[in-house]
C-alpha positions as CSV (number, residue, x, y, z in Angstrom):
1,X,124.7,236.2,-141.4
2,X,122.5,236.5,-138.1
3,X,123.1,234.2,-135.4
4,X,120.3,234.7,-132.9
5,X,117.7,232.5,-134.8
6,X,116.7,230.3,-132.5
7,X,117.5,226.3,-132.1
8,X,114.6,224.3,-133.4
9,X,112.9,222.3,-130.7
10,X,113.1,218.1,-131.0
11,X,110.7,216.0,-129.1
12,X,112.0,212.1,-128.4
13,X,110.4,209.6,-127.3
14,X,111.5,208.9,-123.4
15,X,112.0,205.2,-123.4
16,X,114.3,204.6,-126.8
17,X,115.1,208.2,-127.5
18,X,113.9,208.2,-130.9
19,X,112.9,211.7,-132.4
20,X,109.1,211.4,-132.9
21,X,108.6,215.3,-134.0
22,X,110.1,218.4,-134.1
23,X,108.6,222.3,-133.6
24,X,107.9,222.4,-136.9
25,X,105.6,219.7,-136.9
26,X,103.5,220.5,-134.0
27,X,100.1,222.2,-134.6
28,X,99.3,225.0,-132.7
29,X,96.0,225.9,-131.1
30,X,94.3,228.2,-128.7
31,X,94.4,227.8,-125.3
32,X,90.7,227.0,-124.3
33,X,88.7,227.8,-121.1
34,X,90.2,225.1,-118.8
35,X,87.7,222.8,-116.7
36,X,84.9,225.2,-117.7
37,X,84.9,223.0,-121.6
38,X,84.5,219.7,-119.7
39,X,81.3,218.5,-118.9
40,X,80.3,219.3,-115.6
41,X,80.7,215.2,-114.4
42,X,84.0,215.1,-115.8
43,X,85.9,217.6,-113.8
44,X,85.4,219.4,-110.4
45,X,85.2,223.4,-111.1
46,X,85.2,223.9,-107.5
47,X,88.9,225.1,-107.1
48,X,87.4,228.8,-108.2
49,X,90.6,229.5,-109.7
50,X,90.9,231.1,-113.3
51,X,94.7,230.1,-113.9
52,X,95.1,228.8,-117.1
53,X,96.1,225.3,-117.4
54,X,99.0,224.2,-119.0
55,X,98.3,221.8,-121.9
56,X,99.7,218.1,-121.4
57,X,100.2,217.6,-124.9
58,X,101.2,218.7,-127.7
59,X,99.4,217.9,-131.5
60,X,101.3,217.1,-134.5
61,X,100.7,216.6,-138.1
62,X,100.3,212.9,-139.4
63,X,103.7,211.2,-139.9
64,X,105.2,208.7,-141.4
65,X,106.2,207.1,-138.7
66,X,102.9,206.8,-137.3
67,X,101.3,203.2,-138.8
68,X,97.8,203.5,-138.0
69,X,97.9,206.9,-140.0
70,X,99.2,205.1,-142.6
71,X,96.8,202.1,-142.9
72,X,94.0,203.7,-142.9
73,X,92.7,204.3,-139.5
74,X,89.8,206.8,-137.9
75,X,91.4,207.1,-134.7
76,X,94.3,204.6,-132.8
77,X,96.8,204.8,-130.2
78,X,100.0,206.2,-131.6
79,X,102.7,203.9,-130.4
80,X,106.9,204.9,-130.9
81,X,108.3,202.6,-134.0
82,X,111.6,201.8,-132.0
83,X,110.5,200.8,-128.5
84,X,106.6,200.0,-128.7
85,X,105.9,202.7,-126.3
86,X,102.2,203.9,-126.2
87,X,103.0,208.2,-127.1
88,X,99.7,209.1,-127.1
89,X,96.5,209.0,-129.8
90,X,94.7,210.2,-132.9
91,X,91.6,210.9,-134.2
92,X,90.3,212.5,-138.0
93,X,86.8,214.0,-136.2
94,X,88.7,216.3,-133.2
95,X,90.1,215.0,-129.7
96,X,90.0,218.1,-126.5
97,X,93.0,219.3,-125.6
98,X,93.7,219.5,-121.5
99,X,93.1,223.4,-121.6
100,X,89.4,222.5,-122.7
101,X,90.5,223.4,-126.9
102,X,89.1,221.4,-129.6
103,X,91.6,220.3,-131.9
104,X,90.3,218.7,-135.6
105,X,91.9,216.4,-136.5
106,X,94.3,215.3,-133.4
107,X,97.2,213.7,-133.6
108,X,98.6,214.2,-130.0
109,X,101.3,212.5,-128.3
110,X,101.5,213.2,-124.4
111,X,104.3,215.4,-122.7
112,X,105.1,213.1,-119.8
113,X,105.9,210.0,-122.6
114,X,108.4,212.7,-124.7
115,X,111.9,214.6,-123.9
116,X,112.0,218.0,-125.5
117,X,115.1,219.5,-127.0
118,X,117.4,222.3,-128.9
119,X,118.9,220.8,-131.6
């Protein structure tokens, strides 16, 4: 038996503590171009730099938990079943990512309203 398989990530939410995902269900998606995706009114490309930027969310697959999924909605705040804590959004047609990615369909729940952890 192998033991350096590695823990599986949990994400809670920050306010109640109540596990909202975990790795497996987080989407992955490529990194985009940054501020460069944006229109040009929406961010200022004037920094010159060509670090990439870290995404502030991450984007899951629909969940049980998540009620506006489940009665029938296009797009909705996502809100955490235990404390009524806004955790982020969704939307069936596509929402973009921070780094500038597209991501179709979105279910994305913001970094800053979740712990992460090994289980």
């Amino acid at each position: 038996m192998e033991t350096d398989q590695k823990p599986q990530v949990i994400y809670r939410c920050k306010r109640c503590r109540r596990i909202v995902a975990s790795q497996g269900n987080v989407v992955s998606h490529e990194q985009g171009e940054g501020e460069k995706c944006f229109k040009w009114n929406k961010r200022d490309n004037s920094k010159g730099t060509d670090k990439k930027p870290e995404c502030s969310s991450i984007f899951v697959e629909p969940m049980k938990w998540m009620q506006a999924v489940e009665e029938g909605h296009v797009e909705e705040k996502l809100w955490c079943l235990g404390c009524k804590a806004r955790l982020g959004s969704f939307n069936w047609a596509g929402m973009q990512c921070s780094c500038g990615a597209w991501v179709n369909p979105a279910f994305q729940i913001h970094k800053s309203r979740i712990d992460e952890s090994a289980s």
